[in-house]
N, CA, C, O and CB atoms as a CASP TS submission, in Angstrom:
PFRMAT TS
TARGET T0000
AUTHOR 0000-0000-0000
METHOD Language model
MODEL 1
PARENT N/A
ATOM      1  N   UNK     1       0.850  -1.171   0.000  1.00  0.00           N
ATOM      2  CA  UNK     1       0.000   0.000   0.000  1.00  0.00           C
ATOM      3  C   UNK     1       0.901   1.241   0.000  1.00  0.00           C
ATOM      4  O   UNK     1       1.832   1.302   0.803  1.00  0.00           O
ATOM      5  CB  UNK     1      -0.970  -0.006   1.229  1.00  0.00           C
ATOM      6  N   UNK     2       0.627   2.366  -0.986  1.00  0.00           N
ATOM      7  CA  UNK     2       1.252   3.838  -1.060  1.00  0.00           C
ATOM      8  C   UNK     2       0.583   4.580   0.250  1.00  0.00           C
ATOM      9  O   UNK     2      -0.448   4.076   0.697  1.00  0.00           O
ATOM     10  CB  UNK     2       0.813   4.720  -2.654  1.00  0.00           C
ATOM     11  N   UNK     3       0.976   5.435   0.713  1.00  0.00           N
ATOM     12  CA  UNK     3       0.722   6.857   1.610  1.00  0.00           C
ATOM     13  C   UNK     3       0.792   8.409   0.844  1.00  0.00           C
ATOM     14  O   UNK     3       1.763   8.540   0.098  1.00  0.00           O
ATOM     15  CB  UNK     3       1.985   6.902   2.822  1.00  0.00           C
ATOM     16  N   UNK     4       0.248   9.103   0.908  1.00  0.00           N
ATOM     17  CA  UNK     4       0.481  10.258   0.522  1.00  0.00           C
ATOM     18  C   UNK     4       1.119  11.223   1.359  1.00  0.00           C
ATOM     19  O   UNK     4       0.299  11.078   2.266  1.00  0.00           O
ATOM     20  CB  UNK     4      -0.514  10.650   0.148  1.00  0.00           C
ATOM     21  N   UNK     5       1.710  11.878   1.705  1.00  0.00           N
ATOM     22  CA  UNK     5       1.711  12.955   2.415  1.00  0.00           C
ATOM     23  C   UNK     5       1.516  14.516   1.896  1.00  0.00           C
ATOM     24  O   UNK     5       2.051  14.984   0.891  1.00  0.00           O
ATOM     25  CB  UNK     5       2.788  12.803   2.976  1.00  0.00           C
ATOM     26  N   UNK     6       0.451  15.362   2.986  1.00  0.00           N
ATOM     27  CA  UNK     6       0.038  16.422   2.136  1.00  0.00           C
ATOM     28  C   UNK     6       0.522  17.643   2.802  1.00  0.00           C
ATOM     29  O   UNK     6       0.716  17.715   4.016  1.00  0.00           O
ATOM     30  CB  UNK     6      -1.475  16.442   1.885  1.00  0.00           C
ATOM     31  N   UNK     7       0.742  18.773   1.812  1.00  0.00           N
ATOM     32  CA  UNK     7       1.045  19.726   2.406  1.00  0.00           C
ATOM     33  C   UNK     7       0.735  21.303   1.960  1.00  0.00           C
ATOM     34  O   UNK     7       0.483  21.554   0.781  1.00  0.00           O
ATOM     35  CB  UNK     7       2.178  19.443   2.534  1.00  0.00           C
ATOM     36  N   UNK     8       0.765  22.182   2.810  1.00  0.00           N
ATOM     37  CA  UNK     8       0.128  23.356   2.357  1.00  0.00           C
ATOM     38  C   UNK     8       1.470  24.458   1.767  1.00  0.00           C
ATOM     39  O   UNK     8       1.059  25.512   1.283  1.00  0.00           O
ATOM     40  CB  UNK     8      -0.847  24.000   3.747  1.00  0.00           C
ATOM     41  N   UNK     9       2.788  24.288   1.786  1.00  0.00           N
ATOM     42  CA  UNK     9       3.708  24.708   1.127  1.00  0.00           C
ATOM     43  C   UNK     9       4.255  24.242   0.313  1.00  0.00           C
ATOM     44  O   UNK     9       4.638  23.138   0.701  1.00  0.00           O
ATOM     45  CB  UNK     9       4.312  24.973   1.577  1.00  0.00           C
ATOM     46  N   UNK    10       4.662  24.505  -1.045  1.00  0.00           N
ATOM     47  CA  UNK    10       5.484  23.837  -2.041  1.00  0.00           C
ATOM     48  C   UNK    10       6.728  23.079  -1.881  1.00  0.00           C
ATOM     49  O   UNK    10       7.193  22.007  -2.265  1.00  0.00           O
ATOM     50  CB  UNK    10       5.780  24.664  -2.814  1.00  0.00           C
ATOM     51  N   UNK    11       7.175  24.367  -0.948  1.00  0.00           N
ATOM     52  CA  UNK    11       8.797  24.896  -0.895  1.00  0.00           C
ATOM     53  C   UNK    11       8.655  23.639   0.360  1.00  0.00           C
ATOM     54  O   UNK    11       9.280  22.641   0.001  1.00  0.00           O
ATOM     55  CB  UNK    11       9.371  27.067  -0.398  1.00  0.00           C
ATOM     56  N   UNK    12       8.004  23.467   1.688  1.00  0.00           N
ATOM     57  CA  UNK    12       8.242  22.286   2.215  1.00  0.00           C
ATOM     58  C   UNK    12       8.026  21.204   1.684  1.00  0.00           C
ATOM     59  O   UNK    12       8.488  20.218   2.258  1.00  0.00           O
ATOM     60  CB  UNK    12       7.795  22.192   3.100  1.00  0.00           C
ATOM     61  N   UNK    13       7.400  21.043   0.648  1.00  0.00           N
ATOM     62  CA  UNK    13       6.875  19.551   0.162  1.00  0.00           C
ATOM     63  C   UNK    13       8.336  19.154  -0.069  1.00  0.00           C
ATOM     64  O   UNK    13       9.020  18.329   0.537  1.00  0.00           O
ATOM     65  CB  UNK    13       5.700  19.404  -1.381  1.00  0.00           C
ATOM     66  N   UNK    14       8.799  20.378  -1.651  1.00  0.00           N
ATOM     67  CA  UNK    14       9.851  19.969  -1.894  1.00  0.00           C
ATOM     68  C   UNK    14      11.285  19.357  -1.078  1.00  0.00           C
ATOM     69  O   UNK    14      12.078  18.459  -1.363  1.00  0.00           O
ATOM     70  CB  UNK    14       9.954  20.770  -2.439  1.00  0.00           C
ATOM     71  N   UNK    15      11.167  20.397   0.160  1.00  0.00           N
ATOM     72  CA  UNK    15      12.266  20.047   0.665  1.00  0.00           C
ATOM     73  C   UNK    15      12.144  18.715   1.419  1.00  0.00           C
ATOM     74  O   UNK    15      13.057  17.903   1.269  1.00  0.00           O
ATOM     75  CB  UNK    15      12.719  21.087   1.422  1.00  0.00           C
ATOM     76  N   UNK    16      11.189  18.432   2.151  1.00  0.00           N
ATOM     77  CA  UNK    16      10.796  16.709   2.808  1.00  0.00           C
ATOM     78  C   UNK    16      10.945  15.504   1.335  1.00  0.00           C
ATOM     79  O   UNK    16      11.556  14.478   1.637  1.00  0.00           O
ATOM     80  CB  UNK    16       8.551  16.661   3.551  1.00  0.00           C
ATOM     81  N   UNK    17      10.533  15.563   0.108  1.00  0.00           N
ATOM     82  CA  UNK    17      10.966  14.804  -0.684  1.00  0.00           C
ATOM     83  C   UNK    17      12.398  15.126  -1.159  1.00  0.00           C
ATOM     84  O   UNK    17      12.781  14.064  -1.649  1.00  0.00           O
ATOM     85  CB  UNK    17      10.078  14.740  -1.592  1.00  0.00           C
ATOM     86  N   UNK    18      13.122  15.786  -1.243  1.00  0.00           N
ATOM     87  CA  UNK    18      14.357  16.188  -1.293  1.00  0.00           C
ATOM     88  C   UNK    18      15.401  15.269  -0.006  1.00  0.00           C
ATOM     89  O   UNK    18      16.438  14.668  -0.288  1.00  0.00           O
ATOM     90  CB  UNK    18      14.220  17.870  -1.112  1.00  0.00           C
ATOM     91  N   UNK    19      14.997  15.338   0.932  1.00  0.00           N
ATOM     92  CA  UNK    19      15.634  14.980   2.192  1.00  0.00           C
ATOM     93  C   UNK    19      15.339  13.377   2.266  1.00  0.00           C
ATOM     94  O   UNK    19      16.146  12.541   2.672  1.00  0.00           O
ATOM     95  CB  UNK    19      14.994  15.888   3.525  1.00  0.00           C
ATOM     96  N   UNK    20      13.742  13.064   1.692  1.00  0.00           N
ATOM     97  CA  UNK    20      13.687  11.693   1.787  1.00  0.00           C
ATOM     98  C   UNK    20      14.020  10.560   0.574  1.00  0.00           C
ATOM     99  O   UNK    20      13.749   9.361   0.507  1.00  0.00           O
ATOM    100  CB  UNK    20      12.443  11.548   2.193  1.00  0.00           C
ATOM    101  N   UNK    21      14.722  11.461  -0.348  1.00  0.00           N
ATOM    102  CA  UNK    21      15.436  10.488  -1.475  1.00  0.00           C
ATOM    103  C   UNK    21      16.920  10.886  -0.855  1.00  0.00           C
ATOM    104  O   UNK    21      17.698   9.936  -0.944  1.00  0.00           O
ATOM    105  CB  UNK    21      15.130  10.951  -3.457  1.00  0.00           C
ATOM    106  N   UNK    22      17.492  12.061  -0.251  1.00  0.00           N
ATOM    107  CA  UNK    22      18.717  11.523   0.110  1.00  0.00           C
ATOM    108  C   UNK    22      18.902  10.789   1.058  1.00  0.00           C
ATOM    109  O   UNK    22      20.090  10.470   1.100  1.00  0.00           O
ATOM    110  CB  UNK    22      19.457  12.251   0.269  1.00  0.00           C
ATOM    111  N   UNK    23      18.083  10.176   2.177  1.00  0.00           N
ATOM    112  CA  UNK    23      18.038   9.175   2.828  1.00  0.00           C
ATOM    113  C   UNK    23      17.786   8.129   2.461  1.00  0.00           C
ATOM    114  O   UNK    23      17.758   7.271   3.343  1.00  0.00           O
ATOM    115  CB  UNK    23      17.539   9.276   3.516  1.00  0.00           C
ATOM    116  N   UNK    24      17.411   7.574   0.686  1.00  0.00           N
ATOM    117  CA  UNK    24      17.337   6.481   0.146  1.00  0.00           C
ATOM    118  C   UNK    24      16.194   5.760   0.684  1.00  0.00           C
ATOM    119  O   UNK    24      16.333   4.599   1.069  1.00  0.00           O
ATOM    120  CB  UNK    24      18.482   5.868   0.244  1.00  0.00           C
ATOM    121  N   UNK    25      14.398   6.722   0.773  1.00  0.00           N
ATOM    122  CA  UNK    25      13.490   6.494   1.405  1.00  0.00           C
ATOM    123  C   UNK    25      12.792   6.360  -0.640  1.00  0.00           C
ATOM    124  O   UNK    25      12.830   7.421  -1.264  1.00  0.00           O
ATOM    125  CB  UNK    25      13.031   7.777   2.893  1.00  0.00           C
ATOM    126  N   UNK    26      12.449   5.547  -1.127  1.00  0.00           N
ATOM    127  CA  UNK    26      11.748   5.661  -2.553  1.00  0.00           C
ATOM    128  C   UNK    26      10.209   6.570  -2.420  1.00  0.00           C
ATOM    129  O   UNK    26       9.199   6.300  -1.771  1.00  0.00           O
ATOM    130  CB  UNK    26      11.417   3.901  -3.166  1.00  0.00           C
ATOM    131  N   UNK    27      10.484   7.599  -3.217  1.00  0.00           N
ATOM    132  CA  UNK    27       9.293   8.586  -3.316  1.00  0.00           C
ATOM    133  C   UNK    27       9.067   9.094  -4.271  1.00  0.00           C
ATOM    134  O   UNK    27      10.105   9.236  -4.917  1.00  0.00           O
ATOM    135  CB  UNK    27       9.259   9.522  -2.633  1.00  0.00           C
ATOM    136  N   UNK    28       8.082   9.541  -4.839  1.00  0.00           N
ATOM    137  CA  UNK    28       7.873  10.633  -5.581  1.00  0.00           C
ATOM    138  C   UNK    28       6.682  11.515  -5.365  1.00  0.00           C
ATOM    139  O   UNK    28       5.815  11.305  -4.517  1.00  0.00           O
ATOM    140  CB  UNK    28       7.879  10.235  -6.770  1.00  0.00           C
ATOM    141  N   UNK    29       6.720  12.805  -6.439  1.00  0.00           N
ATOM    142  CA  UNK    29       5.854  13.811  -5.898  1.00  0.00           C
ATOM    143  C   UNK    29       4.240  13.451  -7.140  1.00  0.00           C
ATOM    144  O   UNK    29       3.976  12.846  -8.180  1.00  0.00           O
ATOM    145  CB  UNK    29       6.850  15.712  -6.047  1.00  0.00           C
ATOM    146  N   UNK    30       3.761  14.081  -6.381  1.00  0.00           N
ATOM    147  CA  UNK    30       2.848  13.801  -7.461  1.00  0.00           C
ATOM    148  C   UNK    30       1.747  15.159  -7.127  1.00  0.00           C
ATOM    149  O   UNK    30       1.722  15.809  -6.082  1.00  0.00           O
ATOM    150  CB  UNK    30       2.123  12.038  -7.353  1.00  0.00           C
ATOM    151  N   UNK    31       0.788  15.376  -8.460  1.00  0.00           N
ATOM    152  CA  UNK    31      -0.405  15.999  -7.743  1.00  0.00           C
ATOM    153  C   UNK    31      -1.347  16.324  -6.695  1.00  0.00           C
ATOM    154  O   UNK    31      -2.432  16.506  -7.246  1.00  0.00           O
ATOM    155  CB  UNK    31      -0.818  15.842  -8.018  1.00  0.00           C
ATOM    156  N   UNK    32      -1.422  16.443  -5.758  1.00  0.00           N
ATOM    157  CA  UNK    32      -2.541  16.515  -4.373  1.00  0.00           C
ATOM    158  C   UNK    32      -3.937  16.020  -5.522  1.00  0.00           C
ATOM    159  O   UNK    32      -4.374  16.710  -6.442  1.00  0.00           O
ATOM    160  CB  UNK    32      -2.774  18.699  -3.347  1.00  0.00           C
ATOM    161  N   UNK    33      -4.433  14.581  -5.092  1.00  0.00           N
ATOM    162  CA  UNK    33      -5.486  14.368  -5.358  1.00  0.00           C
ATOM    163  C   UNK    33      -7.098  15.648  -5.294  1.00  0.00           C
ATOM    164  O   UNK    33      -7.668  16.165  -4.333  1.00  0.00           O
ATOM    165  CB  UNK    33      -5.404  13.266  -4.557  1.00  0.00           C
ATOM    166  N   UNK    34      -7.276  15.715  -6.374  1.00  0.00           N
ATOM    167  CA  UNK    34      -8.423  16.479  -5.843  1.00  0.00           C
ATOM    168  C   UNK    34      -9.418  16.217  -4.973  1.00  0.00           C
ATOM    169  O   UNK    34     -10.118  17.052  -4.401  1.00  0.00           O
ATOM    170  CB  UNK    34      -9.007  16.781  -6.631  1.00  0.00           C
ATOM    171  N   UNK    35      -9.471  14.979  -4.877  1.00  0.00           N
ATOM    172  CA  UNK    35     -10.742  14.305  -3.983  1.00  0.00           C
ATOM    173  C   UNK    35     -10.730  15.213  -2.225  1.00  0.00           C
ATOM    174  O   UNK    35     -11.587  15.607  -1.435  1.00  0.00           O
ATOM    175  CB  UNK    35     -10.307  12.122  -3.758  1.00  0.00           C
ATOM    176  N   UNK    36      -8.900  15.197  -2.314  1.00  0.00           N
ATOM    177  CA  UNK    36      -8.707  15.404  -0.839  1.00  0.00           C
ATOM    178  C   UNK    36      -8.926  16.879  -0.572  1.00  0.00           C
ATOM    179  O   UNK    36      -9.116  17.272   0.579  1.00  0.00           O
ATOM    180  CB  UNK    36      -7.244  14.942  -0.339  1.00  0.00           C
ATOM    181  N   UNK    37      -8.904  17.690  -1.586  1.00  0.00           N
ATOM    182  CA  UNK    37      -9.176  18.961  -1.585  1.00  0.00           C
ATOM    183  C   UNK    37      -8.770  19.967  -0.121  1.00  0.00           C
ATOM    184  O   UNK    37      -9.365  20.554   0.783  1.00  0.00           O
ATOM    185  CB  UNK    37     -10.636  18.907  -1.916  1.00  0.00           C
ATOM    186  N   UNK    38      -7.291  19.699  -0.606  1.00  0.00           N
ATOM    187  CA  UNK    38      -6.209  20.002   0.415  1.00  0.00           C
ATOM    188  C   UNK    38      -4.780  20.307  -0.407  1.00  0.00           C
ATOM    189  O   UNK    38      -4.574  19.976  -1.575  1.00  0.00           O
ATOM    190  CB  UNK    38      -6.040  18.641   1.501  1.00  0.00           C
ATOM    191  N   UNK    39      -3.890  20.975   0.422  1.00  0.00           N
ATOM    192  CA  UNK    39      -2.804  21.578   0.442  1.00  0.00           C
ATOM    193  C   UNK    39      -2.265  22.896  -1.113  1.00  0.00           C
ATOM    194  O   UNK    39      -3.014  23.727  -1.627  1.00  0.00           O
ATOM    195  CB  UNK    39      -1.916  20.217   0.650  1.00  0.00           C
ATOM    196  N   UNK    40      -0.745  22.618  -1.484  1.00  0.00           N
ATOM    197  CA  UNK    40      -0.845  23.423  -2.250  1.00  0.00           C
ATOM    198  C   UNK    40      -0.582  22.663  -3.979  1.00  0.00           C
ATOM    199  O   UNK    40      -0.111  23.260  -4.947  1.00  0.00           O
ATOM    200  CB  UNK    40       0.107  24.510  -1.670  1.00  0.00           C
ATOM    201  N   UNK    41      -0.975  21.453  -3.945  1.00  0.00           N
ATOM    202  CA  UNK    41      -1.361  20.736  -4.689  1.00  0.00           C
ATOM    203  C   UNK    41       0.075  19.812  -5.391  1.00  0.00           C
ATOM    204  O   UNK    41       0.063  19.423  -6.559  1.00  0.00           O
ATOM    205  CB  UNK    41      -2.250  21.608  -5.541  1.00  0.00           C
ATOM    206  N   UNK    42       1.091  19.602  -4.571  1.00  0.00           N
ATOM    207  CA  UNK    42       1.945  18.824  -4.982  1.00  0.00           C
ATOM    208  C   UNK    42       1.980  17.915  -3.267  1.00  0.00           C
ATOM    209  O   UNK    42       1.994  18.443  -2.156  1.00  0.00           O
ATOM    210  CB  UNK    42       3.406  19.736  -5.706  1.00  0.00           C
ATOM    211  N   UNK    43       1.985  16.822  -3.521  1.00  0.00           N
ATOM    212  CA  UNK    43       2.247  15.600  -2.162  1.00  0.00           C
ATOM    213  C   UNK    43       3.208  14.752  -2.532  1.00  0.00           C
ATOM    214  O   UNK    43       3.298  14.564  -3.745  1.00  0.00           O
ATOM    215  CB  UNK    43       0.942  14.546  -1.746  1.00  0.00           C
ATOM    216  N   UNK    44       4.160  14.030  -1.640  1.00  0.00           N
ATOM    217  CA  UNK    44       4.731  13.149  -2.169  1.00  0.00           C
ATOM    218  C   UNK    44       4.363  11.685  -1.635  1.00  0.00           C
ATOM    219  O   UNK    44       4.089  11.473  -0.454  1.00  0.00           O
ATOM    220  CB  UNK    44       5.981  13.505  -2.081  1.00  0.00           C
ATOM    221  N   UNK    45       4.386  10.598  -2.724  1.00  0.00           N
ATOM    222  CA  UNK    45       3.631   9.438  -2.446  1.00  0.00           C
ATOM    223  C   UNK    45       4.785   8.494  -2.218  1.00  0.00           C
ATOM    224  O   UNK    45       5.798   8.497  -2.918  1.00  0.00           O
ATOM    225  CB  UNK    45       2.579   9.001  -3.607  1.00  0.00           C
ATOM    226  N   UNK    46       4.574   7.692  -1.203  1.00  0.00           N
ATOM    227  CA  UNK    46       5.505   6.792  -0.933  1.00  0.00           C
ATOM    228  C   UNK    46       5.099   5.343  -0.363  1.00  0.00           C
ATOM    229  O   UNK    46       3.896   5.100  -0.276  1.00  0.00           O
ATOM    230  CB  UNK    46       6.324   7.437  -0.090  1.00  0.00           C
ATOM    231  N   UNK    47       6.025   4.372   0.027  1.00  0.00           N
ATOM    232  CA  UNK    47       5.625   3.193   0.430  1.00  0.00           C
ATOM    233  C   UNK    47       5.068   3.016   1.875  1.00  0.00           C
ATOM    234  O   UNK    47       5.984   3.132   2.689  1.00  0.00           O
ATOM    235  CB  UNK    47       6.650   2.412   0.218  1.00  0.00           C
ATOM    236  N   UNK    48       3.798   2.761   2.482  1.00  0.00           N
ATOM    237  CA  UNK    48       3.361   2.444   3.768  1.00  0.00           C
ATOM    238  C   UNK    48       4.175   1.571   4.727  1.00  0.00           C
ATOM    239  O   UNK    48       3.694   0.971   5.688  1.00  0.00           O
ATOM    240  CB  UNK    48       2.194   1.882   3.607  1.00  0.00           C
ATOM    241  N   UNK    49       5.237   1.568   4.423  1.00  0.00           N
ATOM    242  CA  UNK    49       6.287   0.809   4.961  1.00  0.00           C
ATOM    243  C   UNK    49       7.094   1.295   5.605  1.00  0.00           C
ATOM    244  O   UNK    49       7.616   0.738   6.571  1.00  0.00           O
ATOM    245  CB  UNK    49       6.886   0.257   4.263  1.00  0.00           C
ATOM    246  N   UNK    50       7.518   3.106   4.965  1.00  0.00           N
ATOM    247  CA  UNK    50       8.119   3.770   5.533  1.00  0.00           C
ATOM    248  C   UNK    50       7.475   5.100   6.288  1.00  0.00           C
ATOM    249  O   UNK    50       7.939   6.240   6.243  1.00  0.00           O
ATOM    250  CB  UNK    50       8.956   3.905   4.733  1.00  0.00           C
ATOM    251  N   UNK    51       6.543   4.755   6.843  1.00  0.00           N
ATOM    252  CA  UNK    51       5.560   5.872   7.427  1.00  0.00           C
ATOM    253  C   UNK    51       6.153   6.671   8.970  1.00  0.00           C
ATOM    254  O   UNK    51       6.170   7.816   9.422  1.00  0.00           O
ATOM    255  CB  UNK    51       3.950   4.990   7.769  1.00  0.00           C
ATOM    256  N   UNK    52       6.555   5.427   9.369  1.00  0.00           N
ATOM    257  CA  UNK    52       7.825   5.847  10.625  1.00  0.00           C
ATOM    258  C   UNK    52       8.445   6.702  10.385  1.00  0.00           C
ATOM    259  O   UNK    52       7.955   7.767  10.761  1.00  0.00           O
ATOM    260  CB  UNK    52       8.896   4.992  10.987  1.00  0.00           C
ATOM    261  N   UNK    53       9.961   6.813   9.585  1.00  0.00           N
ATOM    262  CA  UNK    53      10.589   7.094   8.929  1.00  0.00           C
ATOM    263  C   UNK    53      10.243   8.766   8.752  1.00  0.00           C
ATOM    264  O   UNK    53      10.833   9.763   9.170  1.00  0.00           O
ATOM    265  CB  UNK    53      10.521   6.152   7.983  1.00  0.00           C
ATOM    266  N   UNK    54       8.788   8.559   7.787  1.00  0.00           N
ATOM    267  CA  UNK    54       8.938  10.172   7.362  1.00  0.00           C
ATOM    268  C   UNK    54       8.528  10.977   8.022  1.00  0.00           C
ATOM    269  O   UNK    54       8.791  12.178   7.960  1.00  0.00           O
ATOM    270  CB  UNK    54       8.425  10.610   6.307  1.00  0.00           C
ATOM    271  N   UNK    55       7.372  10.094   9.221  1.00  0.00           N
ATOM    272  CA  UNK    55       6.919  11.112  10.340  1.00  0.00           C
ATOM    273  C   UNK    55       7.819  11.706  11.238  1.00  0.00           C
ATOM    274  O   UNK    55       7.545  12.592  12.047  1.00  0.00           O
ATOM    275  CB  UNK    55       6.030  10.546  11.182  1.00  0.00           C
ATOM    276  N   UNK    56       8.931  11.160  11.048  1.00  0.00           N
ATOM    277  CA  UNK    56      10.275  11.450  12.017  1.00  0.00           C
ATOM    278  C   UNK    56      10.854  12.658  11.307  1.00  0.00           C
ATOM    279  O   UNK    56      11.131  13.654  11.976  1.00  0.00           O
ATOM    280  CB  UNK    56      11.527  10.078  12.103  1.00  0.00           C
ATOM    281  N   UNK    57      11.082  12.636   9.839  1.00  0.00           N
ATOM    282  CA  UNK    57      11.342  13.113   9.061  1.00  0.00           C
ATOM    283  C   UNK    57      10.805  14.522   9.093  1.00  0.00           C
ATOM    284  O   UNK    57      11.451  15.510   9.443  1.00  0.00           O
ATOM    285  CB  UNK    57      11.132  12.383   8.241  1.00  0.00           C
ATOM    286  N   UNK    58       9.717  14.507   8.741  1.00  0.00           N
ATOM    287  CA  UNK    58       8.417  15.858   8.628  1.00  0.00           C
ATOM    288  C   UNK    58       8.904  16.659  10.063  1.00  0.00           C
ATOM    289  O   UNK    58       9.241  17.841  10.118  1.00  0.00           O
ATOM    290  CB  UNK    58       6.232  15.138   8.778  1.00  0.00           C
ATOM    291  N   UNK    59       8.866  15.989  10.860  1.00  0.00           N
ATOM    292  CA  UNK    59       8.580  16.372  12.486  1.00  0.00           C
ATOM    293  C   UNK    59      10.422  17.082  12.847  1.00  0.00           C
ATOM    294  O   UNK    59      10.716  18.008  13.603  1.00  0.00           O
ATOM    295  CB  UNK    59       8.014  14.400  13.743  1.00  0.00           C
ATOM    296  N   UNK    60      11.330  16.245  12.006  1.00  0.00           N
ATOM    297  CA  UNK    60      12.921  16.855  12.407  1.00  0.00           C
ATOM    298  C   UNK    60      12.990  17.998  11.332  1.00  0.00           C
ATOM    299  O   UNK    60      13.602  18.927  11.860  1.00  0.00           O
ATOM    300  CB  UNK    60      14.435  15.572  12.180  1.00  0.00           C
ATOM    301  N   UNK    61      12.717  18.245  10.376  1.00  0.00           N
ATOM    302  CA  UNK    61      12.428  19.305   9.467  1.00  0.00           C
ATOM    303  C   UNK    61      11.905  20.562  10.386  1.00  0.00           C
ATOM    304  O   UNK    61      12.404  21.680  10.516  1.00  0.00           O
ATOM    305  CB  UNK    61      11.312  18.795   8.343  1.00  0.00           C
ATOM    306  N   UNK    62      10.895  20.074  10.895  1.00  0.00           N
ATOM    307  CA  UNK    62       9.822  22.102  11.175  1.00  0.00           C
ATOM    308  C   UNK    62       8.888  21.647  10.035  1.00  0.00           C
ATOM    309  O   UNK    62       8.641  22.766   9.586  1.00  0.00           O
ATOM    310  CB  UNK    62      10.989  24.365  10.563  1.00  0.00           C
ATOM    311  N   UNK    63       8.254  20.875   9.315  1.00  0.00           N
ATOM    312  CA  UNK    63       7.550  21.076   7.831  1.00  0.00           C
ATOM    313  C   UNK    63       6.257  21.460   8.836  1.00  0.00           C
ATOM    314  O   UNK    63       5.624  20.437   9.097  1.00  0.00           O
ATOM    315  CB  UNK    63       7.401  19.451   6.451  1.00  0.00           C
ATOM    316  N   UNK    64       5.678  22.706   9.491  1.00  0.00           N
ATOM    317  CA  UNK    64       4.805  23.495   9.798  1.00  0.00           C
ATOM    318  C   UNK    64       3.781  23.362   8.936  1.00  0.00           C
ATOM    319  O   UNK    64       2.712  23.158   9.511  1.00  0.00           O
ATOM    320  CB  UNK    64       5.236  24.636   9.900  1.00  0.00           C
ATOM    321  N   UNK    65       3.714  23.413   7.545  1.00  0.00           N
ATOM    322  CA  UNK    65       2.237  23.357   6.403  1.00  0.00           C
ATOM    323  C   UNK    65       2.212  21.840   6.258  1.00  0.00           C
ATOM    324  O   UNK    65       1.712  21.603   5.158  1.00  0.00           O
ATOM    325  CB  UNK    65       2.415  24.254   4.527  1.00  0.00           C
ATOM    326  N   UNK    66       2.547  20.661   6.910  1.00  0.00           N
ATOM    327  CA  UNK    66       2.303  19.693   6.467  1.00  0.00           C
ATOM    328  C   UNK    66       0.700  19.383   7.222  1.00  0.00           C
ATOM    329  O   UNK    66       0.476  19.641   8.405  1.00  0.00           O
ATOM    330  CB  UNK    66       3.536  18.790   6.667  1.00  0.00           C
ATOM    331  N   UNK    67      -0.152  18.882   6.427  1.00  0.00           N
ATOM    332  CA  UNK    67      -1.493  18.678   6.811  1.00  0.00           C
ATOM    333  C   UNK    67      -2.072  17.137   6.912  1.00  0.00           C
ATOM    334  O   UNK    67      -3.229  16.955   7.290  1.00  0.00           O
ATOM    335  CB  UNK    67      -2.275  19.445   5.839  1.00  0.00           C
ATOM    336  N   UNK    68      -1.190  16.011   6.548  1.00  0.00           N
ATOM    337  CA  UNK    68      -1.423  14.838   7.222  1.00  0.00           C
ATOM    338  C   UNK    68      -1.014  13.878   5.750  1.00  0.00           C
ATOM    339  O   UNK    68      -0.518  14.151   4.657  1.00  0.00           O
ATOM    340  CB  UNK    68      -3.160  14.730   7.989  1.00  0.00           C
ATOM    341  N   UNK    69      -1.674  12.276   6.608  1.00  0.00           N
ATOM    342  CA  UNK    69      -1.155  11.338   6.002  1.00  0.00           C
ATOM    343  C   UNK    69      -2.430  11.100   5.631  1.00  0.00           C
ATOM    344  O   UNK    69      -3.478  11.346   6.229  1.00  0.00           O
ATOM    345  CB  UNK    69      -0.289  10.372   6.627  1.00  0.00           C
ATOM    346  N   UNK    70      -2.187  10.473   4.330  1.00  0.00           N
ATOM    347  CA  UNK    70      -3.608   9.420   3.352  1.00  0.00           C
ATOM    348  C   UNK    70      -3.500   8.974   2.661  1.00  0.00           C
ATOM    349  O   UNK    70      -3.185   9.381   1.543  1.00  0.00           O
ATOM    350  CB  UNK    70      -4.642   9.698   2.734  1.00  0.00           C
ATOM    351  N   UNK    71      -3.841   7.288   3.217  1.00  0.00           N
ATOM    352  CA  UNK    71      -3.740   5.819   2.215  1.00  0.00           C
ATOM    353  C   UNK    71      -4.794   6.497   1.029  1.00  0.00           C
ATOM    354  O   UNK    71      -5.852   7.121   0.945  1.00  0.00           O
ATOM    355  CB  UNK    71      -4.524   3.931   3.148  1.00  0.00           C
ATOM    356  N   UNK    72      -3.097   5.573  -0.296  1.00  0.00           N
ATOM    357  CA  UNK    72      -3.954   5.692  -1.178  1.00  0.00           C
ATOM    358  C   UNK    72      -4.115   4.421  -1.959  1.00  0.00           C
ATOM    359  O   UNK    72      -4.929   4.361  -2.880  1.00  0.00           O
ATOM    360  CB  UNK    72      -3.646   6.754  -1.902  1.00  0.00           C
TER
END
């Protein structure tokens, strides 16, 4: 199963997927689903495997506009 993570800044999205491919965490960014009708419309989707990982991640950053996690 993928996870999304969403967020209300670009500039943090970018930098949390930035930080989590140099930690060799497999991600990519993708569109903010419209369904979820949230953030600033880029999320990055990753494996439910590493959900630990990025919440640690998000949380050692400051990513302040991040607005949550959602199985996709």
């Amino acid at each position: 199963m993928n996870t999304i993570a969403v967020f209300k800044s670009r500039t943090q999205a970018l930098s949390v997927y930035r930080y989590l491919q140099s930690k060799k965490i497999a991600c990519i960014t993708i569109n903010t689903p419209s369904r979820l009708r949230l953030g600033c419309g880029i999320s990055i989707l990753f494996s439910s495997a590493y959900i630990n990982e990025v919440k640690t991640i998000v949380k050692a950053l400051g990513a302040t506009s991040f607005l949550g996690f959602y199985n996709k």
